[in-house]
FITI-23920 format. One record per residue (C-alpha): residue in three letters; x, y, z. Coordinates in steps of 0.2 Angstrom, whole numbers, plus 5000, padded with zeros to 4 digits. Layout:
FITI-23920
ala;X;Y;Z
...
end
This chain:
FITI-23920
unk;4760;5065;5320
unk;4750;5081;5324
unk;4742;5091;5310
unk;4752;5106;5302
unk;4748;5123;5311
unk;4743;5128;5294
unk;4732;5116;5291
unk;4723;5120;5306
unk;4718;5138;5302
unk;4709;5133;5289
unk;4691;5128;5292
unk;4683;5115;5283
unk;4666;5112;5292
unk;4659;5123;5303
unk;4644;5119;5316
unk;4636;5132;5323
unk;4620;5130;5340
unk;4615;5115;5331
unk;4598;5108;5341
unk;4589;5093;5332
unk;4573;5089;5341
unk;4560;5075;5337
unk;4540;5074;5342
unk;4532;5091;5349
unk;4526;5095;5366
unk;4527;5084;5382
unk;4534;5070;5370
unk;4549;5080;5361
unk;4566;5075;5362
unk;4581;5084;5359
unk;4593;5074;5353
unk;4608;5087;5350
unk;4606;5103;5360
unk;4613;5118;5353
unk;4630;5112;5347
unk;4644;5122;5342
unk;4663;5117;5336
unk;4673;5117;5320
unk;4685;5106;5310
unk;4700;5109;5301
unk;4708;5102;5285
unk;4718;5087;5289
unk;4710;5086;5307
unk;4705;5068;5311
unk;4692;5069;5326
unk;4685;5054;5335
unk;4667;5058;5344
unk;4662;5045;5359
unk;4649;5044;5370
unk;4635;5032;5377
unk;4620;5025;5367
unk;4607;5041;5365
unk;4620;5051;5367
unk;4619;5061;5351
unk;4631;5058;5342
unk;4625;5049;5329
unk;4612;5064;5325
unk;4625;5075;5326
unk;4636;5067;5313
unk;4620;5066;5300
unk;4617;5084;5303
unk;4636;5089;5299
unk;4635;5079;5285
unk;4617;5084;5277
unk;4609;5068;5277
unk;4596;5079;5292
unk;4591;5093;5296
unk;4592;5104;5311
unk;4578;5112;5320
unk;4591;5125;5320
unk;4606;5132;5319
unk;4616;5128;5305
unk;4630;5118;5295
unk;4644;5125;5285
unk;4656;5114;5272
unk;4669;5126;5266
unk;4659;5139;5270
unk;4643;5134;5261
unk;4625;5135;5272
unk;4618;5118;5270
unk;4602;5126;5275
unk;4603;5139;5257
unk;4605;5124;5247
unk;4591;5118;5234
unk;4589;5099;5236
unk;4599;5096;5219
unk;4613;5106;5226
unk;4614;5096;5243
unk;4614;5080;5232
unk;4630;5088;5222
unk;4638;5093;5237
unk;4639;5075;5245
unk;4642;5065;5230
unk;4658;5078;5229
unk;4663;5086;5243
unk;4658;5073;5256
unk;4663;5055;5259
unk;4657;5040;5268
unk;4663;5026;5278
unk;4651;5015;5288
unk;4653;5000;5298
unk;4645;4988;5281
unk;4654;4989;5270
unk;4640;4995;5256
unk;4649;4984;5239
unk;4642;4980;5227
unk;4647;4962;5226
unk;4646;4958;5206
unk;4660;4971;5203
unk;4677;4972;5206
unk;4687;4981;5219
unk;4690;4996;5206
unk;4674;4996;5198
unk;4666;4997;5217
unk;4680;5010;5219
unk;4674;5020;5202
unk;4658;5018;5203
unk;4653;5037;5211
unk;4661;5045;5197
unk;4655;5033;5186
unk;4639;5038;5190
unk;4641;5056;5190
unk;4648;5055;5173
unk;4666;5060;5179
unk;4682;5053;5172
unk;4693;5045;5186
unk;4710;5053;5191
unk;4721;5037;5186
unk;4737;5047;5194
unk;4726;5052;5211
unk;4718;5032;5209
unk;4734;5025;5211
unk;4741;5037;5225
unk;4722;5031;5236
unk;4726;5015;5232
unk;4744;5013;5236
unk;4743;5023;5250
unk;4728;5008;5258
unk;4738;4995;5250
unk;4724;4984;5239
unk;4734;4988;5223
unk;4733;4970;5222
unk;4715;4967;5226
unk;4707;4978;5212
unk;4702;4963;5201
unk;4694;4954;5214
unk;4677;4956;5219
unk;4669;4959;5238
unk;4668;4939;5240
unk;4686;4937;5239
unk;4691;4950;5250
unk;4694;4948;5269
unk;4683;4960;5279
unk;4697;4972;5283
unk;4700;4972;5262
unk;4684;4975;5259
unk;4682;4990;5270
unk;4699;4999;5263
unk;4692;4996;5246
unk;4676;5007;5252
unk;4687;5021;5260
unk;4698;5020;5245
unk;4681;5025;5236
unk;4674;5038;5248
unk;4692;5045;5245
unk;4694;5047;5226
unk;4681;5063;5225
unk;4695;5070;5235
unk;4681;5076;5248
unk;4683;5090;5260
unk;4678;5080;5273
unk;4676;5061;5277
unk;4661;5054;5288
unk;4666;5037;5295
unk;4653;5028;5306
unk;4658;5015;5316
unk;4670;5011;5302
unk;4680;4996;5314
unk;4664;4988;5320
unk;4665;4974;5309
unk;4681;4972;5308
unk;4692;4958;5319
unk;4707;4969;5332
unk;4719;4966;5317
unk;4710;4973;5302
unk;4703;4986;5312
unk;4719;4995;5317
unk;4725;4991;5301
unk;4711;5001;5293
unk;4714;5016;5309
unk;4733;5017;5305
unk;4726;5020;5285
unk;4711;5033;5289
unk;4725;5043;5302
unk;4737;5042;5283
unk;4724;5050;5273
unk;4722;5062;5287
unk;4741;5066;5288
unk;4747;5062;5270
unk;4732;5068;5259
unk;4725;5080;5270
unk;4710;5075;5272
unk;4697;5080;5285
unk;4691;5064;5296
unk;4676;5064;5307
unk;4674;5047;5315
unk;4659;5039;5327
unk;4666;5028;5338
unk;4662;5017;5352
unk;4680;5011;5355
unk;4692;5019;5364
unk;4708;5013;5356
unk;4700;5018;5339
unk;4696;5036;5347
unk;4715;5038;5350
unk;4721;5038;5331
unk;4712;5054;5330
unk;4720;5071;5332
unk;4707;5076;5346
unk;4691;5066;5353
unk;4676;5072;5360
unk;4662;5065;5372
unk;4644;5069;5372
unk;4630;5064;5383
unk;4612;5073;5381
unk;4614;5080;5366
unk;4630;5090;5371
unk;4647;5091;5370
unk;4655;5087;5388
unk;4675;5086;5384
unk;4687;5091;5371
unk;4704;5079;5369
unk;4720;5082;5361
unk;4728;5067;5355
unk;4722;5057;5371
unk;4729;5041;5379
unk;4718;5025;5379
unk;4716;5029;5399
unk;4713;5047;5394
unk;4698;5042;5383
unk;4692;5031;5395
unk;4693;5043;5411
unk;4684;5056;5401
unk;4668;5043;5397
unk;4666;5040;5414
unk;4664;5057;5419
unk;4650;5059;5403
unk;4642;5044;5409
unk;4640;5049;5427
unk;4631;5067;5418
unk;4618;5054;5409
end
């Protein structure tokens, strides 16, 4: 399923000549290189390419965990780069989500108290209606009372999405989110981050190094030194492939 045509008009995060450069001199490296692009509200985009690519960077940088050298980000049309350091805090504890390949539980709490435990912390009282909908929709409604231990690996990651989901953020970061995972789990998890894309509306920005998981998104795109080289729309597995050969023959 494609996104809406009207949740494509509207712009969630906004990049705009990014550069991210380490070291000074002789010895700098430029590890994104003036990148531009935007993403929409239920848009879930895959970005692929080689080791040392950027990519990585580049997903810090949307999500305010760096800094650009410059250019800047936009989350709903907030500069990260005007914020105060309290306020870029706020803003990814409540606008932004995380997925990374470890699963990051807490292993003496349960499933829900791992779930919870952002808002918990923020002092916030937890949606019970929206905490139902997140966890029906990843089907662990049975798993809640059971902690990290007793979940399988593919569990145990839903059970993290289900908590970068319940701040209802405008955007999820998921990094190499099936890299732990066996085949099975993993497109288990895919088919339920491409759900929350489609049925929630949430906006998904994926790092991945697998080109099955890259075609679960609405669009993919492939970097090599720092740049974005191709743009996909809902790309075949060959598709994906084709287009990482020609970024890695420009590396």
């Amino acid at each position: 399923m494609t996104t809406t045509p009207s949740r494509q008009r509207d712009t969630v995060l906004q990049a705009s000549e990014l550069v991210r450069s380490y070291g000074e001199g002789e010895t700098a490296v430029t590890a994104v290189a003036g990148v531009s692009l935007a993403f929409h509200t239920g848009e879930f985009t895959a970005i692929m390419g080689p080791s040392g690519s950027g990519k990585s960077t580049l997903m810090n940088l949307l999500a305010g965990l760096d800094t650009p050298t410059s250019g800047r980000v936009l989350v709903e049309g907030r500069d990260l780069s005007r914020l105060t350091d309290r306020e870029l805090a706020r803003l990814r504890r409540e606008r932004v989500g995380f997925v990374f390949q470890s699963f990051n539980l807490l292993p003496a709490l349960t499933a829900e108290q791992n779930i919870l435990l952002p808002l918990r912390l923020s002092g916030q009282r937890p949606d019970r209606a929206h905490l139902d909908e997140v966890v029906a929709s990843l089907r662990i409604g049975d798993r809640l009372a059971h902690r990290p231990p007793e979940l399988s690996g593919g569990q145990q990651q839903r059970v993290a999405v289900a908590r970068a989901l319940l701040t209802r953020p405008a955007v999820l970061f998921a990094d190499e989110p099936t890299g732990a995972l066996d085949v099975t789990s993993g497109r288990e998890l895919l088919e339920h981050l491409r759900s929350a894309s489609t049925e929630l509306g949430r906006t998904i920005v994926m790092v991945t190094h697998d080109p099955v998981a890259a075609t679960y998104a609405d669009r993919v795109l492939t970097m090599s030194d720092g740049l974005l080289r191709d743009s996909l729309e809902r790309p075949t597995t060959n598709e994906v492939l084709t287009a990482m050969a020609r970024t890695e023959t420009r590396c």
